[in-house]
N, C-alpha and C positions, 0 to 999 in steps of 0.2 A: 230253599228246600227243593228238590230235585226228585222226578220219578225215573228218568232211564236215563241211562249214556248220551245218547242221541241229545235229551233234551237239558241235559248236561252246560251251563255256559261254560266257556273258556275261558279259564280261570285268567292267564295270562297271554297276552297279545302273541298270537301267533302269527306271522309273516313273511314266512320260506312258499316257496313255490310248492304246487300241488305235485304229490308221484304216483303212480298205481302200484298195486298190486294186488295177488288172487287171494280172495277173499277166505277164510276160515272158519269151520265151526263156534272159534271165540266171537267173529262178528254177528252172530247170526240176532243178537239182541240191538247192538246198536242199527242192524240194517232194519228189523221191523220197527223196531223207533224210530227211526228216520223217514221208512216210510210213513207211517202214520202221521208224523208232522208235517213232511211233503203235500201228502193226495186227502189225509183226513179218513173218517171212518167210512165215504164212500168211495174210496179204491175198490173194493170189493164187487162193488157195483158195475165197474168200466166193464168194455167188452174186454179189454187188455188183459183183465184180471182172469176171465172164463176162459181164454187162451190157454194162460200156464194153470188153471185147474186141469183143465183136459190134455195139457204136453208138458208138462214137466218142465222147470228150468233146467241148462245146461249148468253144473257145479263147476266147472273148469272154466266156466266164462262166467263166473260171478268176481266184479273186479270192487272193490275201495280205492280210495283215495285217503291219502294222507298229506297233512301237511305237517310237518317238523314231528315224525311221529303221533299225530294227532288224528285220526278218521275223520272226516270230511264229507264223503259222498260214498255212494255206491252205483252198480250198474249190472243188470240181470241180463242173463241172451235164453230165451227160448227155440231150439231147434222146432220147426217148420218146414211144409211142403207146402208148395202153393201152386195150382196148375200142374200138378205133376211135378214140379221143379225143387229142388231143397233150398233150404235159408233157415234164415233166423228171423224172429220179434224181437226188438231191442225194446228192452224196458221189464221194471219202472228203473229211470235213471233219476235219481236225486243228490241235491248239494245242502248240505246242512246250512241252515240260515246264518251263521256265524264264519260261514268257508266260503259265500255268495261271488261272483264276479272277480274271481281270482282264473278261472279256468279251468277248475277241477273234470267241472260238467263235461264240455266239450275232451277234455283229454280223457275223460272214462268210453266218452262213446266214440273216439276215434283209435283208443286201443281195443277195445272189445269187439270191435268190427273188424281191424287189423287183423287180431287172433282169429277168431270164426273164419275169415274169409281165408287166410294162410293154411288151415286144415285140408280146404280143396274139395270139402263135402258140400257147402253149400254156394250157393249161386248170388242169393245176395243178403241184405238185412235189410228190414222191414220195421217201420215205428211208425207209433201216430203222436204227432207233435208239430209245433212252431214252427215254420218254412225257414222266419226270418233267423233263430237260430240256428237249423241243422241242413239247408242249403247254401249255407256259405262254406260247409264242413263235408259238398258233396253229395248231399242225399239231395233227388229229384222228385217232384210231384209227379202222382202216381195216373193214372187214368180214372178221374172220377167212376167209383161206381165195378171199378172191372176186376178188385180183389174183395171178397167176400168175407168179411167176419161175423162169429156167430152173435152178431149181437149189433146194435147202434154205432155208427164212429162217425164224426166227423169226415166224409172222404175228401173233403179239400187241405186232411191234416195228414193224410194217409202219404207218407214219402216212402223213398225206397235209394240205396245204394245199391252198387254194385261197377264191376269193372265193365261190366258190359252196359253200354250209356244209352241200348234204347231199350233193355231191360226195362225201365220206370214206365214206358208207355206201352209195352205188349202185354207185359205179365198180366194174366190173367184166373179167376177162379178161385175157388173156395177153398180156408186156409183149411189142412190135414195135419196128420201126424207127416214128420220129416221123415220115417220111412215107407210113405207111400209118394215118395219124390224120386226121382234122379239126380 
């Protein structure tokens, strides 16, 4: 007996490689399932969460994953300003427990960053997460302390992409709406 999609087992063994694409109004149930099995009922709580209360997600940068027609994962982008500068919040990026260590993860948050950053509006993408996962995929640690969230974060989880490499150590200042950026 099963209460949502998301927490749904997989009936039969799935085992094709993971693909993206852009997410739809039909996922909009397996993605809050997913996250609530992800982060639990204190997601709400992160600073992460008060972000996209106050900026909106981007809907054209909500990606899934799929594997052999199957959902998998998801990945959210919040457009941001940060110092005057535009970007994005990556996140919440989840992998459904049944899809784990295939690579869904990583390929949701190395295309969603792709797309964002190919629009040419923002400067860079911004998460708070694991070093040891998401600096081998390029994101840098940030400068303890020098971008401001409205709320608690870990700043030694606080990384940062972008194509400009000393970006991670200048950017500075308290996150905005992405159009109070450049």
């Amino acid at each position: 007996m099963t209460t949502s999609a998301a927490a749904a087992p997989v009936a039969t063994l799935v085992s094709g490689q993971p693909t993206v694409r852009p997410a739809t109004p039909q996922d909009d149930a397996f993605i809050e399932d997913l996250q609530a099995i992800a982060f639990g009922p204190g997601r709400f709580a992160r600073t992460a969460f008060r972000i996209r209360e106050r900026f909106p997600i981007d809907p054209t940068l909500s990606l899934v994953s799929e594997v052999e027609g199957v959902a998998s994962g998801s990945v959210w982008m919040t457009p941001i300003s940060v110092g005057g500068m535009k970007g994005y919040l990556l996140g919440p990026l989840a992998t459904h427990p049944n899809f784990r260590k295939r690579g869904a993860g990583k390929l949701l948050a190395l295309e969603v960053t792709r797309r964002a950053l190919e629009r040419g509006e923002g400067k860079f993408v911004l998460l708070v997460g694991d070093q040891d996962y998401y600096c081998p995929l390029g994101w840098e640690i940030t400068t303890p302390g020098a971008i401001e969230f409205p709320g608690p974060v870990d700043t030694s989880r606080v990384l940062l992409y972008s194509h400009d490499k000393s970006l991670a150590k200048t950017l500075s200042g308290s996150i905005a709406a992405f159009e109070d950026g450049k």
